[in-house]
VEXDREN-2710 file (C-alpha; in Angstrom, 1 decimal):
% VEXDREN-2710
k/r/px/py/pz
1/UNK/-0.2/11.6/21.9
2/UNK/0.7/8.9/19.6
3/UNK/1.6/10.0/15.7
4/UNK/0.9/8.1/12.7
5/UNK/-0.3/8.3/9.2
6/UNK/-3.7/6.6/8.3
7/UNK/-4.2/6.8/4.6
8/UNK/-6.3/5.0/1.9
9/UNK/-4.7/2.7/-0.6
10/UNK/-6.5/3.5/-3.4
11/UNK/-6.0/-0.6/-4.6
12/UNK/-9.2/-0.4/-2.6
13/UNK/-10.8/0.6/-6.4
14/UNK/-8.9/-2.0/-8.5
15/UNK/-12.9/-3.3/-8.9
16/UNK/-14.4/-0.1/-9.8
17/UNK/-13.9/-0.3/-13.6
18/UNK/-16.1/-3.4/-13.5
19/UNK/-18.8/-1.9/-11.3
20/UNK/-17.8/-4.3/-8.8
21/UNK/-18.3/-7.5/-10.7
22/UNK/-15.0/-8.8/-9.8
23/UNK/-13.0/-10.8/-7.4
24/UNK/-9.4/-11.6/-6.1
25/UNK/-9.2/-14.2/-8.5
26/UNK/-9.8/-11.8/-11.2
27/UNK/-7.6/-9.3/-10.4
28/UNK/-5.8/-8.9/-13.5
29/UNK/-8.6/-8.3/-15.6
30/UNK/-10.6/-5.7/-13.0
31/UNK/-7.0/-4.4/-13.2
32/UNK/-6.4/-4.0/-16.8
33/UNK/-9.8/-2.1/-16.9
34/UNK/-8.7/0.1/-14.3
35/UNK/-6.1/1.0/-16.7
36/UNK/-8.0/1.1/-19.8
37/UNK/-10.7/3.2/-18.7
38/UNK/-8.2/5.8/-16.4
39/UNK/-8.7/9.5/-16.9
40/UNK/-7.7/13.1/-15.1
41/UNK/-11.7/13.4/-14.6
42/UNK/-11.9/9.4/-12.9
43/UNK/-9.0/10.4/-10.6
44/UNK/-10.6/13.4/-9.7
45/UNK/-13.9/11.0/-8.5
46/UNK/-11.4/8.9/-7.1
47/UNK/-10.1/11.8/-5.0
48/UNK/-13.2/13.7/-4.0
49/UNK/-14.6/10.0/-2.8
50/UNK/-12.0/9.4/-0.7
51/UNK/-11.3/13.4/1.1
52/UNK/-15.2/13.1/1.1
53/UNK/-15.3/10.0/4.3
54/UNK/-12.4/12.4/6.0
55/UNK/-8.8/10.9/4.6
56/UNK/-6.0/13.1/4.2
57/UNK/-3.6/11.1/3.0
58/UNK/-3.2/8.1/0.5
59/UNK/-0.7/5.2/-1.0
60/UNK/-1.3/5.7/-4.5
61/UNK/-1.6/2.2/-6.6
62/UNK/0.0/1.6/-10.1
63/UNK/-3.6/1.0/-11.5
64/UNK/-3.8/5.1/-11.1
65/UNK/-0.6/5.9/-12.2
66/UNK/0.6/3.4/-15.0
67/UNK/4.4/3.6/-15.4
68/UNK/4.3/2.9/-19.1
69/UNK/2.1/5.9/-19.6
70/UNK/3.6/8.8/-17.1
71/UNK/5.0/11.3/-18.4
72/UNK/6.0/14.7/-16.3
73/UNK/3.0/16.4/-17.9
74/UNK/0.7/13.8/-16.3
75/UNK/2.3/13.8/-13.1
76/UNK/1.9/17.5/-12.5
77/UNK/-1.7/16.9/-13.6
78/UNK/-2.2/14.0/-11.0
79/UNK/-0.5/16.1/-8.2
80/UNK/-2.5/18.9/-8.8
81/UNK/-5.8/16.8/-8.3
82/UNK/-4.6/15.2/-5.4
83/UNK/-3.5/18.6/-3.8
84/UNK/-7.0/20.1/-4.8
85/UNK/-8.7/17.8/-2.9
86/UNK/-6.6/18.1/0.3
87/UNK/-4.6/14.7/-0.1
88/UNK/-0.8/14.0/0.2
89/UNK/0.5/11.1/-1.3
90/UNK/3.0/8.9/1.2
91/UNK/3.6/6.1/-0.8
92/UNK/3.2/4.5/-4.9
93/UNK/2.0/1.1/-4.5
94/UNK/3.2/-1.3/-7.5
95/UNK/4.7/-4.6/-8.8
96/UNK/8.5/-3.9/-9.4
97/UNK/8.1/-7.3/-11.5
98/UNK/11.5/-9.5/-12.4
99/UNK/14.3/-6.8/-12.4
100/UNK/17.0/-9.4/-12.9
101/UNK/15.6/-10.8/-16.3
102/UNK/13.6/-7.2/-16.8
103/UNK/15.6/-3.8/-14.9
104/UNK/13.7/-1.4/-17.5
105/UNK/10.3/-2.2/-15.7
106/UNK/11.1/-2.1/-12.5
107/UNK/13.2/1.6/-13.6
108/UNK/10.2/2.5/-15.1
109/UNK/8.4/2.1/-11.7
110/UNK/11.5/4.5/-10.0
111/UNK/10.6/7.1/-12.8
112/UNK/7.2/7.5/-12.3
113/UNK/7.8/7.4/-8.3
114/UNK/9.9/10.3/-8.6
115/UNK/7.7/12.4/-11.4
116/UNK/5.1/11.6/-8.9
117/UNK/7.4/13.8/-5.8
118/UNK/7.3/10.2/-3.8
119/UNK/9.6/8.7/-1.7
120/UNK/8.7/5.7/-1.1
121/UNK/7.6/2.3/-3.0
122/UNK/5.5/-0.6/-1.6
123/UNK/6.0/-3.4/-3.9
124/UNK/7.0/-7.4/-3.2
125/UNK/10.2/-8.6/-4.3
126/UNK/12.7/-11.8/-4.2
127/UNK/16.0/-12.1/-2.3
128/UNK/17.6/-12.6/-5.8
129/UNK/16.2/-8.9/-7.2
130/UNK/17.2/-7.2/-4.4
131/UNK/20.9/-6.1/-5.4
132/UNK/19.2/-4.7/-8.0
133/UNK/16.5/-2.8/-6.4
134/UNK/19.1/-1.5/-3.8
135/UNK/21.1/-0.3/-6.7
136/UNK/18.0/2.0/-8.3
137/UNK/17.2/2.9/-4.6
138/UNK/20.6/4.6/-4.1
139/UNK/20.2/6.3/-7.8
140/UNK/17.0/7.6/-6.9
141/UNK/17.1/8.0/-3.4
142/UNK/13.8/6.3/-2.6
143/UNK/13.2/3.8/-0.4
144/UNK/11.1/0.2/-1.0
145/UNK/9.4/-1.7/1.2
146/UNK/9.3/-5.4/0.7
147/UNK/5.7/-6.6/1.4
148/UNK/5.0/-10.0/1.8
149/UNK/2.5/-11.8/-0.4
150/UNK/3.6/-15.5/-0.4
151/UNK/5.9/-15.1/2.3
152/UNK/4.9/-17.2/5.2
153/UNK/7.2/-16.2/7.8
154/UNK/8.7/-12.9/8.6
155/UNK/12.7/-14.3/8.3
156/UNK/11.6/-14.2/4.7
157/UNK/11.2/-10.5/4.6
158/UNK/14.1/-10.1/6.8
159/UNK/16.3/-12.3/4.3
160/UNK/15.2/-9.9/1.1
161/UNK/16.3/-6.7/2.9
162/UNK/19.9/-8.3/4.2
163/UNK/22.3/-5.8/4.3
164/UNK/20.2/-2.9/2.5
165/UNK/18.2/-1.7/5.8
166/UNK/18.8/2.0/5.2
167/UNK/16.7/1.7/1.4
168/UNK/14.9/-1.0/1.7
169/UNK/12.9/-2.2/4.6
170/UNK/9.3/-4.6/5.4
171/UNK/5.6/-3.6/4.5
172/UNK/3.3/-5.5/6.6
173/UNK/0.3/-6.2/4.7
174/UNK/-1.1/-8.1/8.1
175/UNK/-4.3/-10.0/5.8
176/UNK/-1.4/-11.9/4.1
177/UNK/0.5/-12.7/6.8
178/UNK/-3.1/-14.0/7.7
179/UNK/-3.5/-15.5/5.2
180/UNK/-0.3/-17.5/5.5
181/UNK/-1.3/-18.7/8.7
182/UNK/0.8/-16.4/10.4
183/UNK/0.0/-13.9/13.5
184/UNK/0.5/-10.5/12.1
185/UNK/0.5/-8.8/15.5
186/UNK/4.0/-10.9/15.5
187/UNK/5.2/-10.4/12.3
188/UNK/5.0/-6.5/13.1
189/UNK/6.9/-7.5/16.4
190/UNK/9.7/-9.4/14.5
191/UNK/9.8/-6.8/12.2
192/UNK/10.0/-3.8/14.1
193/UNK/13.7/-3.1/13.3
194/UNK/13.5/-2.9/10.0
195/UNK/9.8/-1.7/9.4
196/UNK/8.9/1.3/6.6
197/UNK/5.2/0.1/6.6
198/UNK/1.7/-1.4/7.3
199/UNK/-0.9/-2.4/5.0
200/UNK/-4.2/-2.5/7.6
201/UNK/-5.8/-5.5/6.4
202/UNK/-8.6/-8.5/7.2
203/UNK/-9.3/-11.4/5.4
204/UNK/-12.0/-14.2/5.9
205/UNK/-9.9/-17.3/6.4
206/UNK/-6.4/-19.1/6.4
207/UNK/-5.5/-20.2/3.0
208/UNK/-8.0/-17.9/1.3
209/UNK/-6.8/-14.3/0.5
210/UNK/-10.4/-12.6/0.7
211/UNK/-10.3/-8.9/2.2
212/UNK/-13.3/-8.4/4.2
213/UNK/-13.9/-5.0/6.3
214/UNK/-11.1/-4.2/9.3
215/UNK/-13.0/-6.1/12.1
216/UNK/-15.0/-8.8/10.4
217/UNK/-12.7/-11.3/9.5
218/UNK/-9.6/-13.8/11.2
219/UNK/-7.4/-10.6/11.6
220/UNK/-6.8/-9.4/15.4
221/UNK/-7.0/-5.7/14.2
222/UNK/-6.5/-4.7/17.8
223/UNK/-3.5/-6.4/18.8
224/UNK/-2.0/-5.1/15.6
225/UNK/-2.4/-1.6/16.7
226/UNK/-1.6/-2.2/20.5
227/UNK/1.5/-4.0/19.3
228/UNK/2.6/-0.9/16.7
229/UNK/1.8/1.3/19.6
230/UNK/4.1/-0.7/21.7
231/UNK/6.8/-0.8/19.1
232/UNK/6.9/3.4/18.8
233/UNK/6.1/2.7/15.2
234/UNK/5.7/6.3/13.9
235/UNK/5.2/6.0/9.9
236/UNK/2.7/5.0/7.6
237/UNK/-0.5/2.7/7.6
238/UNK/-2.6/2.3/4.7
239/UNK/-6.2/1.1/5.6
240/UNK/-6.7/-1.7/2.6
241/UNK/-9.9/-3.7/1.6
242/UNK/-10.1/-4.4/-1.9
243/UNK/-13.5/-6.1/-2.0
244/UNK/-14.4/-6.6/-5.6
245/UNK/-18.5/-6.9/-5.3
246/UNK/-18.6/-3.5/-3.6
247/UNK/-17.3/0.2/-3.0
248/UNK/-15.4/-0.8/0.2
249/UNK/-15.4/3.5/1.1
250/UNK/-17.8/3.6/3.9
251/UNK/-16.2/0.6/5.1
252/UNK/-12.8/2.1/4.9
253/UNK/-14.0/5.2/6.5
254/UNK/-15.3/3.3/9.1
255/UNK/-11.4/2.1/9.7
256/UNK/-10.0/5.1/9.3
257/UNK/-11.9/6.4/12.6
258/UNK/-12.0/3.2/14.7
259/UNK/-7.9/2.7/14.1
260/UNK/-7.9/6.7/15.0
261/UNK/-9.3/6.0/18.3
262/UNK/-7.5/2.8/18.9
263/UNK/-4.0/4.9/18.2
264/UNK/-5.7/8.0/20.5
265/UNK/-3.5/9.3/17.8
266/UNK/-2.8/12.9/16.5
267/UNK/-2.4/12.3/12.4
268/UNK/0.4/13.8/10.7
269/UNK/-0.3/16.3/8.1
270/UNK/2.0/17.0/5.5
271/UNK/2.3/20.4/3.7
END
């Protein structure tokens, strides 16, 4: 029996704020709403939505859990929700920023990861940060994956992490690799020595970055799975879809058991 974790990254909302009247190309904006309109009672929708469609486990976005505005009273509030509603939280999902021209940010994002109890971060980052990053993940003892964004080959990941493999490894978000032009079944193969993570992801076309539900789009959604199967890979993968004209749940839900039975695989559950 194969073992993985299949969570929801809950980036999937960053339209929610607006009722859905948003796109990629508005992110920021849906995104600052997100933040504006936050409270204990909207997480706890957010939370009940998502255990409701049968997820047990999610990558928690900065949208949800602003760095600026944590403090430990908040965190202890947000874990508590997330516990009430059967969840565990395997990764925080942010922008670490430019922590060569701006450390206190990117600290800031280490703080809140470890009020928060998580041990992990999902965030792109340059070659020319990463001495820097490295440097916060040995302080704090929590490990970053580098995803790619504009990164068009998988040597670009591989150049970021360097030396700094037992902190800092890849996050395959395989719609951007997509995206790029660039098979993401292959980029998890070339990145198999050094991977922490896996963003689950389709897209509509090259050259467009448009999620669209697991299945529908350019993405080869199966030969991504065969080839983690094939790999042994035995950590995290966060089923993402941020569609900003609708709530992308059902279709999520609809991923989370299709990529079950793909995997024939026996989810972890953490206490």
């Amino acid at each position: 029996m194969f073992h993985l974790i299949i969570g929801f990254h809950t980036a999937n909302y960053f339209a929610r704020a607006t009722n859905y009247q948003a796109s990629m190309a508005t992110w920021a904006e849906a995104e600052r709403k997100v933040i504006e309109n936050f409270s204990l009672a909207e997480f706890d929708r957010i939370c009940r939505d998502i255990a409701a469609v049968g997820f047990q486990h999610i990558e928690l976005w900065m949208g949800h859990a602003f760095p600026k505005f944590m403090t430990p009273y908040l965190a202890d509030e947000l874990k508590s929700i997330w516990k009430k509603h059967g969840l565990y939280v395997y990764s925080y999902s942010c922008s670490l920023g430019d922590p060569v021209r701006y450390p206190k940010w990117a600290r800031l994002c280490f703080e809140t990861a470890e009020m928060l109890g998580i041990e992990m971060i999902t965030s792109g980052l340059s070659k020319e940060a990463a001495p820097v990053i490295y440097a916060m993940c040995t302080e704090y003892q929590i490990k970053v994956a580098v995803e790619n964004h504009p990164e068009k080959h998988p040597d670009e990941i591989k150049a970021v992490i360097g030396d700094y493999g037992d902190l800092m490894g890849a996050a395959v978000d395989t719609g951007w690799f997509s995206t790029q032009g660039f098979s993401a079944s292959d980029a998890i193969r070339e990145l198999q020595d050094v991977l922490f993570h896996i963003h689950l992801k389709d897209v509509s076309e090259v050259g467009e970055h448009n999620p669209v539900a697991l299945g529908s789009g350019i993405v080869d959604i199966e030969e991504c799975v065969k080839t983690l199967k094939e790999i042994g890979y035995n950590q995290a993968l966060s089923i993402e879809q941020e569609t900003g004209k609708y709530n992308p749940t059902k279709d999520c839900a609809i991923a989370l058991n299709r990529v079950g039975k793909m995997l024939n695989t026996q989810v972890k559950i953490q206490p």
